[in-house]
Every structure is written in C-alpha cells, then in structure tokens.
N, C-alpha and C positions, 0 to 999 in steps of 0.2 A: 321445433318448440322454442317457445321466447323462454327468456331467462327468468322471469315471471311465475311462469306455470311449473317449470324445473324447482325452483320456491317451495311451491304450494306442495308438489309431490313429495321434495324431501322432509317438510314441514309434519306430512300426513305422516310418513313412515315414520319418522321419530315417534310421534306421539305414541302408532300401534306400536312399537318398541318398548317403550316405557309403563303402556297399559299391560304389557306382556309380566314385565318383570315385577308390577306392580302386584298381580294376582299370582305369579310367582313367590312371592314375599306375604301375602295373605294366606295361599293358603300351608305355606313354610311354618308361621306361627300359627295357624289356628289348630295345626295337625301334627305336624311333627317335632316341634319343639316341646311339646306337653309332654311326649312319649319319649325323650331323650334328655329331659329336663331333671335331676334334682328335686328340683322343687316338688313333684307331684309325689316323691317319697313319702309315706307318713310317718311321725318322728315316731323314734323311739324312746322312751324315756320313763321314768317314773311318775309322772300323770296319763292317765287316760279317759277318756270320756266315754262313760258308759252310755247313756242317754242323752238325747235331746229334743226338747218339747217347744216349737214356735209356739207363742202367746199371739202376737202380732207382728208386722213386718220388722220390728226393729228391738222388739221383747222378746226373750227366748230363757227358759228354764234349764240347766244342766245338769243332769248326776254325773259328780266328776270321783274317777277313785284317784287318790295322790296319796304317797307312802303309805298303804294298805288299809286307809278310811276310806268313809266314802261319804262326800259331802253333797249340798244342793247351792247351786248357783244362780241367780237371777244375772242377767244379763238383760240393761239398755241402754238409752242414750246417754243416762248419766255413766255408765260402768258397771262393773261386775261386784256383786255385794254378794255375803256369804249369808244364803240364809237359816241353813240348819246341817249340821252332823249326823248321816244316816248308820245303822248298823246293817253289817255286814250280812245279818239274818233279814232287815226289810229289803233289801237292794238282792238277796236272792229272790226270796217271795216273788218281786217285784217280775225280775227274769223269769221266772217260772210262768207266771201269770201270762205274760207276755209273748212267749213261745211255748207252745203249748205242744210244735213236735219235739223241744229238747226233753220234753219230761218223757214222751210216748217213746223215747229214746232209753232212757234209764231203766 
C-alpha cells in the first residue's frame, strides 16, 4: 500500500469515529439527560396553574391559583396581562364540568 491510500483509510476511520460519538452525544441529550435532569422537576411553590387554553400559536389563556385566589391570564407577544379575578366557587364549577369522572367519584 502507498502512503496515499494509508491516508485515505485512516482519514475514513476517523470520521466513522467521530460519527460514532457524535450519535453517542445525540442520543445522551435527547434521552437521558431529560430523566436525570433537574430541570424536568415541576416547581413547587405557591403559584399553580390550573388550566390552560391555546387561543393561537403564540396566544394562550390561563387559570392561574397564587396565594389561594384564582385569577385569568392572557398570555402574548406583548406579555402576560391580568385579566380578571376568579372565585374559588367558578374555578370549582369549572373542574367539575370538565371531569366528569371526579364527580362520579364523589
């Protein structure tokens, strides 16, 4: 073999090398860093969000409860605007309506 072709061959292995580790590292983050991650915890805190209703891709509605009200949120490009204070009585209604085996439950 010329020194040429010895080239090319170690030139080829590298790359499959590199392709190896590269899908190595793909699917490290698309799989097991999510399930080891932190991040995917949901917080815990004194807001929660009970609902949420898409409008459009980039408009979304919220029922949010924070320190034991419960408000309605608009959500778009401009930001988050508050748009009314729900009582504790509509936002059960609301649940009830909406899961219908919590009640067959009761």
């Amino acid at each position: 073999m010329t020194s040429v072709s010895i080239g090319w061959a170690e030139y080829a292995r590298l790359m499959l090398v590199l392709c190896g580790i590269l899908a190595l590292a793909i699917v490290a983050i698309r799989f097991w860093l999510p399930k080891i991650s932190m991040w995917n915890k949901p917080a815990t805190g004194p807001i929660e969000v009970c609902a949420r209703f898409p409008l459009e891709p980039r408009r979304t509605l919220y029922i949010v409860k924070a320190a034991g009200s419960y408000m309605l949120l608009a959500s778009s490009e401009a930001g988050v605007q508050h748009l009314i204070s729900l009582s504790a009585d509509e936002c059960s209604a609301w649940h009830q309506k909406s899961n219908p085996a919590s009640v067959a439950k009761l």
